[in-house]
C-alpha positions in Angstrom: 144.9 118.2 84.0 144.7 120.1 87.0 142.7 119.6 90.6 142.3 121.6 93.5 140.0 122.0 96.6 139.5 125.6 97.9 137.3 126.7 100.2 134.5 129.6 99.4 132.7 130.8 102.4 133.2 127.5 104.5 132.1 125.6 101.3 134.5 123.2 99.4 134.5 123.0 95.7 137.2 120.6 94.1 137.8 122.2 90.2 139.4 120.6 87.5 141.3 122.3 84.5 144.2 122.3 82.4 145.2 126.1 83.5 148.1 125.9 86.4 147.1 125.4 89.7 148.1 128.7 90.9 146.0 130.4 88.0 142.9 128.1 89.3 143.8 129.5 93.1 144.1 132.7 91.3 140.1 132.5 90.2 138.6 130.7 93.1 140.5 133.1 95.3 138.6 136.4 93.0 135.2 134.5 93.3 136.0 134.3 97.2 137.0 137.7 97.6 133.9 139.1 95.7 131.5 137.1 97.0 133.1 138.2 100.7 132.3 141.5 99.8 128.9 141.0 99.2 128.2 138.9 101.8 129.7 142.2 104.1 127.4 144.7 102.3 124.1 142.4 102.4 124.7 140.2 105.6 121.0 138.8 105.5 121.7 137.2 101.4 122.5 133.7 101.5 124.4 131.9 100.0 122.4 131.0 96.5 121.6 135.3 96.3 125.5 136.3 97.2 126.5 133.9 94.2 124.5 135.2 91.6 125.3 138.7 92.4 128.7 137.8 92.6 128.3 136.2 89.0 126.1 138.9 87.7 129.3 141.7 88.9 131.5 139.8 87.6 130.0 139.1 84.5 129.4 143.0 84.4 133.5 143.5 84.4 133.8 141.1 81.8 131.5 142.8 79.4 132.5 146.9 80.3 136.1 145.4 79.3 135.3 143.7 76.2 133.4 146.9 75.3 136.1 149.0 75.9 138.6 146.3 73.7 136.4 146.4 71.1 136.0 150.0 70.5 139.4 150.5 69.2 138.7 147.9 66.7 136.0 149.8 65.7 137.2 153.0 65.8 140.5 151.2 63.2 137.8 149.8 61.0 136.5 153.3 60.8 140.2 154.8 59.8 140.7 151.6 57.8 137.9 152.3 55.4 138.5 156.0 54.9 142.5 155.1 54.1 141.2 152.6 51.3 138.0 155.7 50.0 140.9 158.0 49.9 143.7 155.5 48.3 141.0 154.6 45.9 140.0 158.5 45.0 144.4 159.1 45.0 144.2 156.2 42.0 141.7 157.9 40.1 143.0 161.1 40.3 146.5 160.2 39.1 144.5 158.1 36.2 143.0 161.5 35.6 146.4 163.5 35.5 148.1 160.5 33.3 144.7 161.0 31.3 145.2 164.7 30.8 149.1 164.9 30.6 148.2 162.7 27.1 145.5 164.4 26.3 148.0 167.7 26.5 150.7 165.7 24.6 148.4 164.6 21.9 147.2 168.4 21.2 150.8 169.8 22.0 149.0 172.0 24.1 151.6 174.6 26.0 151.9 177.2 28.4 150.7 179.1 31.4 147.4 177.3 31.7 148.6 174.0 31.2 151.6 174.5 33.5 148.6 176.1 36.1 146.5 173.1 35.5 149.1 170.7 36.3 150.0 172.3 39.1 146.9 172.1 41.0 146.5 168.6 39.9 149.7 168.1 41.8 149.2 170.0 45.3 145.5 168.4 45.1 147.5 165.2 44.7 150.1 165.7 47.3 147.3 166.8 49.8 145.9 163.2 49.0 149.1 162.0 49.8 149.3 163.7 52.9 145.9 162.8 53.9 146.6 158.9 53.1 149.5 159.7 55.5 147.6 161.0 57.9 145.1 157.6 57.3 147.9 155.5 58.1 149.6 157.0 61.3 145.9 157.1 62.9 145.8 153.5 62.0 148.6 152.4 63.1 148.0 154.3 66.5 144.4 152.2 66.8 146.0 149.5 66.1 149.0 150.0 68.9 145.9 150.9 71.5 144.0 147.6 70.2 147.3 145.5 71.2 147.4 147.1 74.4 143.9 146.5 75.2 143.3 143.0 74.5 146.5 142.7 76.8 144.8 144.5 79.3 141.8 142.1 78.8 143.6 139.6 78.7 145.3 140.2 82.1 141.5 141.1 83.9 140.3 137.7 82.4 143.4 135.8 83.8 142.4 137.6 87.3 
């Protein structure tokens, strides 16, 4: 456990934590700073206003950040569901070409419009493919920008 006295706008807090005691300087140093600022735009607020408005700001940051963390996420769950639709509709269409290739072997069935048929079963397959593809690079993009989000959030909460 940690303890330090700083000073914030010729008032002394003592705080108490298990972070480093540079990381607790760190935040009573912000808090300082913003509530400085403040206090420089609205000389008249005392000290009870300049504190909540200095909460309230920072409070704001806190939030715009975890927004902007958590659309990502939401944006990959998105991606994420349409990979599994489409992996789900690539299943049942190769069912349905396994289904008709015996269904062809069973009537010995030949020719142009078989070989046609099959085909088309296979480009509409391979563009399922492609699109799963597809699926999968956008989702592993989201989930690269996600990493480097919540380590930007991370950082701004460690501020």
């Amino acid at each position: 456990m940690n303890k330090i006295t700083i000073k914030i706008l010729n008032h002394e807090y003592t705080i108490v934590g298990e972070e480093s005691k540079d990381y607790l300087l760190e935040l009573a140093s912000y808090v300082a700073q913003e509530m400085e600022v403040i206090l420089q735009k609205n000389p008249k607020f005392n000290y009870t206003n300049c504190a909540v408005l200095t909460a309230i700001n920072i409070t704001d940051q806190l939030f715009r950040e975890k927004k902007k963390s958590e659309a990502p996420e939401r944006e990959y769950n998105v991606l994420l569901q349409k990979q599994e639709s489409l992996e789900l509709e690539l299943i049942e269409r190769n069912l349905e070409i396994e289904r008709l290739r015996k269904q062809l072997d069973e009537q010995g069935v030949q020719g142009m419009d078989v070989q046609r048929m099959k085909e088309e079963f296979e480009e509409k397959l391979a563009e399922k493919q492609k699109e799963v593809e597809e699926a999968d690079r956008i989702s592993n993009e989201f989930q690269n920008r996600m990493y480097r989000l919540q380590l930007e959030l991370e950082k701004l909460k460690q501020k």
